[in-house]
N, C-alpha and C positions, 0 to 999 in steps of 0.2 A: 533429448536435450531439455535443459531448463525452457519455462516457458517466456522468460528472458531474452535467452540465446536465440531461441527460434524466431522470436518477433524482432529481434534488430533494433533496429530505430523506427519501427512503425509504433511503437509504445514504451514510455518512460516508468519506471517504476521508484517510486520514493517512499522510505520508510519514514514513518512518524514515529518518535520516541517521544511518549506519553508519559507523563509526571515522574519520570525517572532522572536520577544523577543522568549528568552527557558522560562523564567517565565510566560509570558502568555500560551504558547504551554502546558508545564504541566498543568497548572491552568484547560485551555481548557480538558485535557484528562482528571483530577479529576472531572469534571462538568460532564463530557459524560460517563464516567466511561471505556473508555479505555483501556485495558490493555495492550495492544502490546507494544511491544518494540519500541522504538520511537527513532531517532535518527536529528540529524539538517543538515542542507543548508542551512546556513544560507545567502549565496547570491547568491542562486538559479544556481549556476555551474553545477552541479548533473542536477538537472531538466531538461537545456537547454542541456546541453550534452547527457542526455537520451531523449530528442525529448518531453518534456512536451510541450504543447500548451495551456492545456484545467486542470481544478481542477476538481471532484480529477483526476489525473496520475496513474493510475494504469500497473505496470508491474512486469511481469512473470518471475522469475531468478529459474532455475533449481538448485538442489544440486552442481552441479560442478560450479556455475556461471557463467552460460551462458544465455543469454536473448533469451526467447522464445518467446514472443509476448508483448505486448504496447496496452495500450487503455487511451484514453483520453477523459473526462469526465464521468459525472455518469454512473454508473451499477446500475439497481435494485440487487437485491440477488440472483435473477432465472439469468439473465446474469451472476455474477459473478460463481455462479456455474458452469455455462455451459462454460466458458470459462478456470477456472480450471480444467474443464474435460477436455475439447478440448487442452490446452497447457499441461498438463501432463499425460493425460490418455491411 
């Protein structure tokens, strides 16, 4: 199962749509079938001020919001796992 599905509501996943049209970005998530909550930057503010470099940006925000860790570029799904253990478990 997605690593989604498996986590339930023990973690929320939200895409960021990075200096892209919002009409393509949706388009994009209907094509892929996407679910997450999606939200825009659209001039890449957000990204640089959280330390993006590298596509995707992946980071860690606890319930309180507070950032627990950063990763820059791909994860397979065995790293993304092992890294949601590691930053919340």
């Amino acid at each position: 199962a997605p690593v989604e599905a498996d986590l339930g509501e023990e973690v929320t996943f939200l895409g960021m749509n990075i200096q892209d049209d919002r009409d393509r970005a949706n388009a994009l998530l209907a094509e892929t079938g996407v679910d997450w909550v999606s939200a825009s930057d659209p001039d890449g503010a957000l990204y640089l001020e959280l330390g993006g470099l590298a596509m995707p940006f992946t980071v860690y925000i606890s319930a309180e919001g507070e950032i627990v860790d950063k990763h820059n570029g791909p994860l397979t799904e065995q790293q993304l796992r092992e890294q949601i253990k590691q930053a919340f478990g």
